[in-house]
py3Dmol code that shows the C-alpha trace and the ligand (Angstrom):
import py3Dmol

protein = """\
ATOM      1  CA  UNK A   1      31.020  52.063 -42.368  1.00  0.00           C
ATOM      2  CA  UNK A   2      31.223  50.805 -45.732  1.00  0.00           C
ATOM      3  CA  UNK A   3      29.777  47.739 -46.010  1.00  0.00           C
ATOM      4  CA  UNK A   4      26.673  49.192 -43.815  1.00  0.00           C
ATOM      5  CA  UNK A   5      24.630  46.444 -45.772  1.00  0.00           C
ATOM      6  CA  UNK A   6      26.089  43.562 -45.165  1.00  0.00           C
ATOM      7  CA  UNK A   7      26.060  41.430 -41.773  1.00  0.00           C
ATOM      8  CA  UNK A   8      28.715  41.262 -39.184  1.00  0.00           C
ATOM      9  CA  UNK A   9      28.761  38.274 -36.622  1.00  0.00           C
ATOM     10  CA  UNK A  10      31.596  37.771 -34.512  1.00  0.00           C
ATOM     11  CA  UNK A  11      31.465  34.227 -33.200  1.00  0.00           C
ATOM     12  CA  UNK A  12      33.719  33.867 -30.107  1.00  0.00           C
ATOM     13  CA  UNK A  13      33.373  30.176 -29.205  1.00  0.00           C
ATOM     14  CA  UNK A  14      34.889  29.318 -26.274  1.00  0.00           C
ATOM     15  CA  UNK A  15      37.262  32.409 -25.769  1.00  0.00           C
ATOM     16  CA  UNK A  16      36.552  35.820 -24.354  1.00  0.00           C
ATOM     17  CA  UNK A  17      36.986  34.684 -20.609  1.00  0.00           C
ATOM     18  CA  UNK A  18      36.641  37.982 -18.779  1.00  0.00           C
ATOM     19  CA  UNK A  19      33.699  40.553 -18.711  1.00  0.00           C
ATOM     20  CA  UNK A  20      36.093  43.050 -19.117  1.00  0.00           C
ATOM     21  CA  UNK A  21      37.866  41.876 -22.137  1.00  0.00           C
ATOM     22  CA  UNK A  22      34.467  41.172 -23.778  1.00  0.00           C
ATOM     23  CA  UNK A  23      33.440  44.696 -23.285  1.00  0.00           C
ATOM     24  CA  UNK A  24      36.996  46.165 -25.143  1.00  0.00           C
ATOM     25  CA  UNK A  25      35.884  43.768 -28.052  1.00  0.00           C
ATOM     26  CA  UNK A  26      32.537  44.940 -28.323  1.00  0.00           C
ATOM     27  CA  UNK A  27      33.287  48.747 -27.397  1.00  0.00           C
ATOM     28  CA  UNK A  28      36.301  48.608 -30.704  1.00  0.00           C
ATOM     29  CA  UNK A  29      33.210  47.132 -32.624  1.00  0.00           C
ATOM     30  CA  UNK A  30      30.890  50.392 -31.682  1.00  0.00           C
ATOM     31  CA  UNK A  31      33.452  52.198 -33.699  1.00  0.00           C
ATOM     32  CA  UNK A  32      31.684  51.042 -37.113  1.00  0.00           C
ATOM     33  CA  UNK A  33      28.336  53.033 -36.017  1.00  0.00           C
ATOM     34  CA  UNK A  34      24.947  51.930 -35.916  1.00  0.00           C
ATOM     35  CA  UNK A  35      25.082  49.442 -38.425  1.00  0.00           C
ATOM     36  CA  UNK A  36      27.104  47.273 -35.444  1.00  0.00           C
ATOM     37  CA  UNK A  37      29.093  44.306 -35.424  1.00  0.00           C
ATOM     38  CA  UNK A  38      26.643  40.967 -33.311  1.00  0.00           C
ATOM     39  CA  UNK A  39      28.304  38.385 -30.970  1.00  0.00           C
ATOM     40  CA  UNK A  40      27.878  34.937 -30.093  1.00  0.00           C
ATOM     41  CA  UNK A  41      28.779  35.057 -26.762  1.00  0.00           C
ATOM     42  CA  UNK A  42      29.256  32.158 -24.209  1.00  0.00           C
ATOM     43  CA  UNK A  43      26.562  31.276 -22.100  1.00  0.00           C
ATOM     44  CA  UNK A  44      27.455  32.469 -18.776  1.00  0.00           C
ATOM     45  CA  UNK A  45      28.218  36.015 -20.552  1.00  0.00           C
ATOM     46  CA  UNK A  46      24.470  36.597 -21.855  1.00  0.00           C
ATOM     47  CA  UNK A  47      23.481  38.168 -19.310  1.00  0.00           C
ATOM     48  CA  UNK A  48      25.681  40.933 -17.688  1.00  0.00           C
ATOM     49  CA  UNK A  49      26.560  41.676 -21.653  1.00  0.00           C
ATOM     50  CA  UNK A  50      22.945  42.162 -22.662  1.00  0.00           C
ATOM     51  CA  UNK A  51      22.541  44.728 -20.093  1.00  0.00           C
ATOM     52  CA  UNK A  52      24.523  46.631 -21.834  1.00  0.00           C
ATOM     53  CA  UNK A  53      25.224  46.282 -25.235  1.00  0.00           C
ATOM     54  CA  UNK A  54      21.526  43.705 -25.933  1.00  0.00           C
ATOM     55  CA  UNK A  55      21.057  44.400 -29.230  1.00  0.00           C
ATOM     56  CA  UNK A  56      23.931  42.981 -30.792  1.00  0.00           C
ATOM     57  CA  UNK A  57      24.273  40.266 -28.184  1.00  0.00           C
ATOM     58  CA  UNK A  58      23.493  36.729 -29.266  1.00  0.00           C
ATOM     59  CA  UNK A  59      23.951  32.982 -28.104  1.00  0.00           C
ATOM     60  CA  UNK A  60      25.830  30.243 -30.137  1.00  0.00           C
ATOM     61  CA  UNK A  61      22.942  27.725 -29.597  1.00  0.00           C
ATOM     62  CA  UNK A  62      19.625  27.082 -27.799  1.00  0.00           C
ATOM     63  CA  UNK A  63      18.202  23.542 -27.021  1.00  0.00           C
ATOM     64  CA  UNK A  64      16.298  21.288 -28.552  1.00  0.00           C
ATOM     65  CA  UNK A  65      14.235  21.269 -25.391  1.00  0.00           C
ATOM     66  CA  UNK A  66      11.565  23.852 -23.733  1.00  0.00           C
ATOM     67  CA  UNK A  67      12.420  22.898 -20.400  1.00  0.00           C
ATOM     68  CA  UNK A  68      12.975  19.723 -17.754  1.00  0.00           C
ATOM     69  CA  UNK A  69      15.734  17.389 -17.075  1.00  0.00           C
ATOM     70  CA  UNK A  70      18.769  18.488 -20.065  1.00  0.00           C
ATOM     71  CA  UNK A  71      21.668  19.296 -17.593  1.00  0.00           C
ATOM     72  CA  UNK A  72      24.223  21.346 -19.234  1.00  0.00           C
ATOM     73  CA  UNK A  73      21.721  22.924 -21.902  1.00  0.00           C
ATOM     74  CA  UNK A  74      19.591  26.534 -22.001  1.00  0.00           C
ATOM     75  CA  UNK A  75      16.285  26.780 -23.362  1.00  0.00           C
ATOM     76  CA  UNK A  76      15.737  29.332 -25.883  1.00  0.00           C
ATOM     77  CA  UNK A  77      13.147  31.173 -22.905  1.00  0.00           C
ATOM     78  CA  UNK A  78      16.540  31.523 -20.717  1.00  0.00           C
ATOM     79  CA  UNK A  79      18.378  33.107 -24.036  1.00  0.00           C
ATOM     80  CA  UNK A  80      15.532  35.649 -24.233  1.00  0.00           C
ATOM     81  CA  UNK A  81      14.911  36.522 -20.689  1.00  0.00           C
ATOM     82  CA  UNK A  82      18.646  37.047 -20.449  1.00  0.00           C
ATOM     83  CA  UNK A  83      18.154  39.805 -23.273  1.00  0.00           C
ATOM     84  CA  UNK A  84      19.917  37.942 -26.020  1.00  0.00           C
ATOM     85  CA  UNK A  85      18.348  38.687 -29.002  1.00  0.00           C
ATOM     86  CA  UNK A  86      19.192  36.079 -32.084  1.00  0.00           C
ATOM     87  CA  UNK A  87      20.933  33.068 -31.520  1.00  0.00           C
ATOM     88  CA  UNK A  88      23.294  30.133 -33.842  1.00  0.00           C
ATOM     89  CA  UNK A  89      22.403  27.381 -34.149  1.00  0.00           C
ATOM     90  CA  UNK A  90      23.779  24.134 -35.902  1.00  0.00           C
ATOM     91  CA  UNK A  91      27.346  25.050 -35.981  1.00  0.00           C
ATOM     92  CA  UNK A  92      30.002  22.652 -37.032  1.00  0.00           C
ATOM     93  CA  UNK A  93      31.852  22.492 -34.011  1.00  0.00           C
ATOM     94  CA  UNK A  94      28.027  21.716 -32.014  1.00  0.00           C
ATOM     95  CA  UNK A  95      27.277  19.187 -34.632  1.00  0.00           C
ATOM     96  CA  UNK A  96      30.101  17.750 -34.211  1.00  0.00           C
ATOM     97  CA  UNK A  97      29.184  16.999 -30.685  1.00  0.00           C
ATOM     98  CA  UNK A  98      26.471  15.276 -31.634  1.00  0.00           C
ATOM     99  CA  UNK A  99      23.879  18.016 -32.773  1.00  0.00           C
ATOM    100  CA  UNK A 100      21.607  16.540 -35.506  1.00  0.00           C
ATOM    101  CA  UNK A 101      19.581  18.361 -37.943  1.00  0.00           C
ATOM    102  CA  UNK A 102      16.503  17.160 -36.181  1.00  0.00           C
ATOM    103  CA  UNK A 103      17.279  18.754 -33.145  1.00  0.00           C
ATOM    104  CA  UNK A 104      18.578  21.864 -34.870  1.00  0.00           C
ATOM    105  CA  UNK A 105      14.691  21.785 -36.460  1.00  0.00           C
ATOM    106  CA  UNK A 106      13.034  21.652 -32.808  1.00  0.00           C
ATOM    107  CA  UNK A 107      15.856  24.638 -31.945  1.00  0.00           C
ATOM    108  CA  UNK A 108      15.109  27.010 -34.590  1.00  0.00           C
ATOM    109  CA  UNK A 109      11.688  26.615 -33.633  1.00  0.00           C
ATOM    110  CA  UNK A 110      12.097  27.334 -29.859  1.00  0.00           C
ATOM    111  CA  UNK A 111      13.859  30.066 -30.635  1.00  0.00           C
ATOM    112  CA  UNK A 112      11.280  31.544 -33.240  1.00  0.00           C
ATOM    113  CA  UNK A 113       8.710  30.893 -30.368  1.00  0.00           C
ATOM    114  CA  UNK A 114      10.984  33.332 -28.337  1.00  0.00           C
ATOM    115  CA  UNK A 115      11.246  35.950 -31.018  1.00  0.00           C
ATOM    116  CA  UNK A 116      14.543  35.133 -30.946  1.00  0.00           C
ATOM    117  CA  UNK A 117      16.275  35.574 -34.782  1.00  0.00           C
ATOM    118  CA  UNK A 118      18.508  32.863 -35.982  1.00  0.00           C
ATOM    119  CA  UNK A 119      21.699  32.493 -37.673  1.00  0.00           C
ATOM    120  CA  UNK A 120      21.841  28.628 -39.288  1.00  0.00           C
ATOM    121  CA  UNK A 121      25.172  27.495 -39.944  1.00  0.00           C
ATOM    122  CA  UNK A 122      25.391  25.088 -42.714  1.00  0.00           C
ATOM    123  CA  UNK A 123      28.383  23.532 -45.202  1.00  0.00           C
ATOM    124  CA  UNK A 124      29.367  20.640 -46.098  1.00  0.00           C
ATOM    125  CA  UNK A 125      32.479  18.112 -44.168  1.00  0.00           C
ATOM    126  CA  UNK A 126      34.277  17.490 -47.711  1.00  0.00           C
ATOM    127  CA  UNK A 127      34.370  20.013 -50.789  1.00  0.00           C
ATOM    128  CA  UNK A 128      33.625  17.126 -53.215  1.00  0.00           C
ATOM    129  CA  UNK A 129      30.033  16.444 -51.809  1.00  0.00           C
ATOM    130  CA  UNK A 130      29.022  19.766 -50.578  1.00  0.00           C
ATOM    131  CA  UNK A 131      25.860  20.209 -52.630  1.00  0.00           C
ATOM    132  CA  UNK A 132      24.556  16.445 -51.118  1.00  0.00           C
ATOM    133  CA  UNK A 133      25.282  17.727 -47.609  1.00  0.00           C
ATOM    134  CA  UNK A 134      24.009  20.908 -48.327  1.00  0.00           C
ATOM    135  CA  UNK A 135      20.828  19.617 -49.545  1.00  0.00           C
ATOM    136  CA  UNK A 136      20.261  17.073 -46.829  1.00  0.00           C
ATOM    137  CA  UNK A 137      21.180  19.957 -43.678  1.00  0.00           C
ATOM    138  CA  UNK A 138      18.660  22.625 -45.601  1.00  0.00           C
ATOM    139  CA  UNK A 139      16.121  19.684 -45.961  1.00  0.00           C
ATOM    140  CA  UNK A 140      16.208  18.264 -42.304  1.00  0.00           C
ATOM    141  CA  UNK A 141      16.832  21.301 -39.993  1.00  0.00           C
ATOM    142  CA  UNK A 142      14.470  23.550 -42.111  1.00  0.00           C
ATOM    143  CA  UNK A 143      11.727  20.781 -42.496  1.00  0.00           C
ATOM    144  CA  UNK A 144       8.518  22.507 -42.460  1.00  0.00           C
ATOM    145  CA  UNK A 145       9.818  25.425 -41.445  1.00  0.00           C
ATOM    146  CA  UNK A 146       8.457  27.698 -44.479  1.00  0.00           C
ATOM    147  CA  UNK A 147       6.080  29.747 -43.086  1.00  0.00           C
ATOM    148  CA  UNK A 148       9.043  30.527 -40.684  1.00  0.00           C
ATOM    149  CA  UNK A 149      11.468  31.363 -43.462  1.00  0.00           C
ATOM    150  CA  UNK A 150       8.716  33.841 -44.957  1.00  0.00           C
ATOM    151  CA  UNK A 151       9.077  35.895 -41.498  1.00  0.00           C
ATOM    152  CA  UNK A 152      12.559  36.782 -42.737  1.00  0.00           C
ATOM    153  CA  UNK A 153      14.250  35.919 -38.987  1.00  0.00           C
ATOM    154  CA  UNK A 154      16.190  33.365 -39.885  1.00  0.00           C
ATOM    155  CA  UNK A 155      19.019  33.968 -41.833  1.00  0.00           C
ATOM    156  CA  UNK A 156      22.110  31.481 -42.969  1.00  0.00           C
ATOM    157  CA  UNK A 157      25.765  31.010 -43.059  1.00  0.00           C
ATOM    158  CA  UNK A 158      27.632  28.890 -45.336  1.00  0.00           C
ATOM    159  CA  UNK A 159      30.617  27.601 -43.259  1.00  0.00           C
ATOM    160  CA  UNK A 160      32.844  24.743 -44.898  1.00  0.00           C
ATOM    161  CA  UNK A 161      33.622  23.041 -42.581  1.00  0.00           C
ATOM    162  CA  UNK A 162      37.059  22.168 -44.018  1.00  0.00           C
ATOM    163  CA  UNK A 163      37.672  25.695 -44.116  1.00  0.00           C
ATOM    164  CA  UNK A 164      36.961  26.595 -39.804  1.00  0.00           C
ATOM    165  CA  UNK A 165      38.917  26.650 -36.964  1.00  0.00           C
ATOM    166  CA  UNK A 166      42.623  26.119 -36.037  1.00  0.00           C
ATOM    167  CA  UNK A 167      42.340  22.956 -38.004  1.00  0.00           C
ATOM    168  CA  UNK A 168      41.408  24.519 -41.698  1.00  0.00           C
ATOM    169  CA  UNK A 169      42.663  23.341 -44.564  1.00  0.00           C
ATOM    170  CA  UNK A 170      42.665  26.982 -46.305  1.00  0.00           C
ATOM    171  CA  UNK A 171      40.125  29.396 -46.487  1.00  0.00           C
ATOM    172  CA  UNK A 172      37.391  28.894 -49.361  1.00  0.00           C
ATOM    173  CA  UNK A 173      37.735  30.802 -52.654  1.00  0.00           C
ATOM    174  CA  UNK A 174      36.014  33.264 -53.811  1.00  0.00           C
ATOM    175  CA  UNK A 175      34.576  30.611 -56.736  1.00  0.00           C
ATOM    176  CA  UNK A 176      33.743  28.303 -53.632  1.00  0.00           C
ATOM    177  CA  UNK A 177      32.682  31.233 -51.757  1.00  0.00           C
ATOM    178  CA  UNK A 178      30.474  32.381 -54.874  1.00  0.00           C
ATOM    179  CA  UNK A 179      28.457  28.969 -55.904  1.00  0.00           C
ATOM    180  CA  UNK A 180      28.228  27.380 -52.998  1.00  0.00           C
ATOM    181  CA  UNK A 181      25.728  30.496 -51.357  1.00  0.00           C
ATOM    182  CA  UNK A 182      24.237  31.125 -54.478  1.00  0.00           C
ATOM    183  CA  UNK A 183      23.603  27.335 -54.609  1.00  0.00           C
ATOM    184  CA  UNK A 184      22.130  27.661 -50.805  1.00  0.00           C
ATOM    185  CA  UNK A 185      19.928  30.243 -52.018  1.00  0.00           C
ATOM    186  CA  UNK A 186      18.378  28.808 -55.346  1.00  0.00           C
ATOM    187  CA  UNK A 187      18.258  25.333 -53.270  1.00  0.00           C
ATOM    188  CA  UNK A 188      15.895  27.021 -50.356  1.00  0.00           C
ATOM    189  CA  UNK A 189      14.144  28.943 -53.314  1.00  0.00           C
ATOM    190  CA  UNK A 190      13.079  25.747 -54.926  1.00  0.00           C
ATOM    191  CA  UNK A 191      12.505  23.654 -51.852  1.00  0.00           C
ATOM    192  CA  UNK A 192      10.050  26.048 -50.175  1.00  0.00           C
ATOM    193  CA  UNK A 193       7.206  27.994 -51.261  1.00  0.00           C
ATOM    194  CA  UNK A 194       8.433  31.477 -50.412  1.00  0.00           C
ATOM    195  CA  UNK A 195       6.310  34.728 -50.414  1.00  0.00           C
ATOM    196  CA  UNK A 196       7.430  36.957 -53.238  1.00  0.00           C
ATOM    197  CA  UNK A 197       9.745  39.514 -50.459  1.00  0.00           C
ATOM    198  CA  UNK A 198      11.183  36.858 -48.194  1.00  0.00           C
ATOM    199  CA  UNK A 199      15.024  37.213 -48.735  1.00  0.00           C
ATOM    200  CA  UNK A 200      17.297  34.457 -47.917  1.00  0.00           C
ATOM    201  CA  UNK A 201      20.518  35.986 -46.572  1.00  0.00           C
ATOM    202  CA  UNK A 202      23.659  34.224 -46.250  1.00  0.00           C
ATOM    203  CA  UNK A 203      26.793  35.131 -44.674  1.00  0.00           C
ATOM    204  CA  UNK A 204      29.885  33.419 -45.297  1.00  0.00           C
ATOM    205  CA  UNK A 205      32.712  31.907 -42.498  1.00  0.00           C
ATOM    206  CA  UNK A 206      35.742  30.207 -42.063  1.00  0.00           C
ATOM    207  CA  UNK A 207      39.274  31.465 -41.655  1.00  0.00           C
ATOM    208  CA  UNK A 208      38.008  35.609 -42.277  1.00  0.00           C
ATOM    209  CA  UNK A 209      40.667  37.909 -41.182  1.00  0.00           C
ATOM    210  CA  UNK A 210      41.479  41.082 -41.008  1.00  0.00           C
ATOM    211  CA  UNK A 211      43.641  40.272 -44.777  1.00  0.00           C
ATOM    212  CA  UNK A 212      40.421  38.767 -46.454  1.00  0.00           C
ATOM    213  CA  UNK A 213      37.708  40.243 -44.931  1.00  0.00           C
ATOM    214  CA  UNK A 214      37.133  42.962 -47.725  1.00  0.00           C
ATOM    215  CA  UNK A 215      37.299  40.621 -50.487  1.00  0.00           C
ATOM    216  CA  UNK A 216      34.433  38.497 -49.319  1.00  0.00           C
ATOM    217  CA  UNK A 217      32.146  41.141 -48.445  1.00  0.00           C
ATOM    218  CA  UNK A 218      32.785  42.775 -52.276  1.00  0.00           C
ATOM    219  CA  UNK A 219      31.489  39.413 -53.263  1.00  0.00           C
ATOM    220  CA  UNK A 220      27.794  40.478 -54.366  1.00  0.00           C
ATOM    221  CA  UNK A 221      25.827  37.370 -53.203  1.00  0.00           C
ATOM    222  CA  UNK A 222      27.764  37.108 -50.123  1.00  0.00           C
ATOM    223  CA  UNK A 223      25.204  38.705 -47.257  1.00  0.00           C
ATOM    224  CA  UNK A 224      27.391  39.370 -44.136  1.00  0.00           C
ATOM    225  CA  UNK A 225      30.505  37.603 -42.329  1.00  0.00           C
ATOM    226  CA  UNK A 226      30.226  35.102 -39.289  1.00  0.00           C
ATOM    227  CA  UNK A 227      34.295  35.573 -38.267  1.00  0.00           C
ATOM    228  CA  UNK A 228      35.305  33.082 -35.540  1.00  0.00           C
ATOM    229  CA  UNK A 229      38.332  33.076 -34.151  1.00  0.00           C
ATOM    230  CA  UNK A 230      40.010  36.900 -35.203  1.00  0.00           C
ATOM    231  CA  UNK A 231      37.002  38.256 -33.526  1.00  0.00           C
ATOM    232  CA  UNK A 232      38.009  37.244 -29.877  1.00  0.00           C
ATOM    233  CA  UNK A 233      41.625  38.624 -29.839  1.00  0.00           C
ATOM    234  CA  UNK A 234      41.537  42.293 -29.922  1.00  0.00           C
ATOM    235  CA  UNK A 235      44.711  43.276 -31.427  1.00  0.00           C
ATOM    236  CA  UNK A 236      43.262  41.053 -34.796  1.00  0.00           C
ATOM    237  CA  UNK A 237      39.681  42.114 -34.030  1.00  0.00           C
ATOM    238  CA  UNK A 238      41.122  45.586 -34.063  1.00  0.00           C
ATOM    239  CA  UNK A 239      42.464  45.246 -36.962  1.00  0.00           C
ATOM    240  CA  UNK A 240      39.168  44.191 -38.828  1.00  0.00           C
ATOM    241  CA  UNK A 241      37.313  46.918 -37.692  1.00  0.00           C
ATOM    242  CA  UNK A 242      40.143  49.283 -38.874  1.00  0.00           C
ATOM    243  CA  UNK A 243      39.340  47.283 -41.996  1.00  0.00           C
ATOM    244  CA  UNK A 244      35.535  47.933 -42.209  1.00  0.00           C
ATOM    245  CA  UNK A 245      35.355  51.892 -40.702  1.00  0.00           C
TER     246      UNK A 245
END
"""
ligand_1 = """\
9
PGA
P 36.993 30.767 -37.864
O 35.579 30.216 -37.429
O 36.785 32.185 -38.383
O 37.813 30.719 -36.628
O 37.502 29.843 -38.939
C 34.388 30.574 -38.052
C 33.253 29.989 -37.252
O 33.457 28.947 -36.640
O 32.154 30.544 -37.205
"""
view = py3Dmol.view(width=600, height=400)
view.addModel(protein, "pdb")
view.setStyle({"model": 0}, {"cartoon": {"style": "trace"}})
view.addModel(ligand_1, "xyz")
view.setStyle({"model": 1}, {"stick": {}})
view.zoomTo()
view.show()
């Protein structure tokens, strides 16, 4: 593979709706060796996927909650047991649900507790204030997090959110691409007091394809890729992993 270094998550949302069709994903994915493509998979799918495939099998959130009365949510325990092992957490589309960056604080720690690793989505709702929404989602949903951040499991993606989904605008470019994770990582740098080797990694997403793909992984500060929707259709899927072998 070439870009064995950098990060691969393939974010299927609310797609994939078979076992089977999951598996031809993830078995066209195995074709880029052992430095493998992860999934967010839906929550039903944890399970019968991790017994197969469970290292590269994640969840695209965990509650706020350890346990009790939270009907329709999965505690970070439930993620692990079922074998997941790293899980999303504040994405766009879940904060636009009503996610805050409070409870996205209590998740990342559940899931910590867990030994689960986590992916934190982050980016900002409008280009023209991105580094005042930036600021305030590192601020709140890492809030006293440090000593977590110096164990190196949780990583972050910058995902305008202008730039996701079937309602983009356009993807971001590269200049966007460039600043806006180098400003993520100097921000976290200066906000926390980091041990000397604790890397902050951040992948980009938002509209990657099997046409741009390359280009944003050449980009030097750019970590890894969190692809959404071309990662649950296989012909396009396909096609990026054609891309990356
Ligand atoms: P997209 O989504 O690639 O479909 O724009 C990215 C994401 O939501 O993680």
């Amino acid at each position: 593979m070439k870009y064995k270094d950098k990060y691969i998550i393939a974010n299927w949302k609310s797609n994939v709706q078979t076992i089977t069709e999951a598996e031809e994903i993830i078995n066209k994915g195995l074709e880029l060796g052992d430095k493998v493509a992860h999934y967010t998979v839906s929550a039903p799918f944890i399970y019968p996927l991790s017994a197969k495939y469970s290292p590269v099998i994640g969840s695209q959130s965990v509650s706020q909650y350890e346990g009790g009365s939270h009907t329709g949510l999965y505690t970070a325990q439930q993620t692990k047991n079922a074998g997941a092992t790293f899980t999303l957490l504040g994405h766009s589309e879940e904060r636009a649900r009503g996610m805050s960056d409070a409870d996205i604080n209590l998740s990342i720690e559940n899931a910590l507790k867990q030994d689960l690793y986590v992916c934190l989505c982050i980016g900002e709702r409008v280009r023209e204030t991105s580094e005042i929404e930036i600021k305030k989602q590192i601020d709140e949903s890492l809030n006293g997090l440090e000593e977590e951040l110096n164990t190196n499991k949780i990583m972050l993606a910058y995902e305008p959110v202008w730039a996701i989904g079937s309602g983009a605008l356009r993807p971001a470019t590269d200049s966007e691409i460039i600043e806006t994770v180098n400003f993520i990582k100097n921000y976290i740098k200066t906000q926390f007091n980091l041990n000397e080797e604790t890397k902050i990694i951040c992948l980009y997403g938002g509209s990657v394809d099997s046409t741009n793909i390359e280009n944003i992984l050449n980009l030097e500060t750019v970590d890894g890729i969190l692809i959404g929707r071309a990662s649950s259709d296989l012909s396009e899927w396909s096609k990026v992993v054609d891309t990356l072998k």
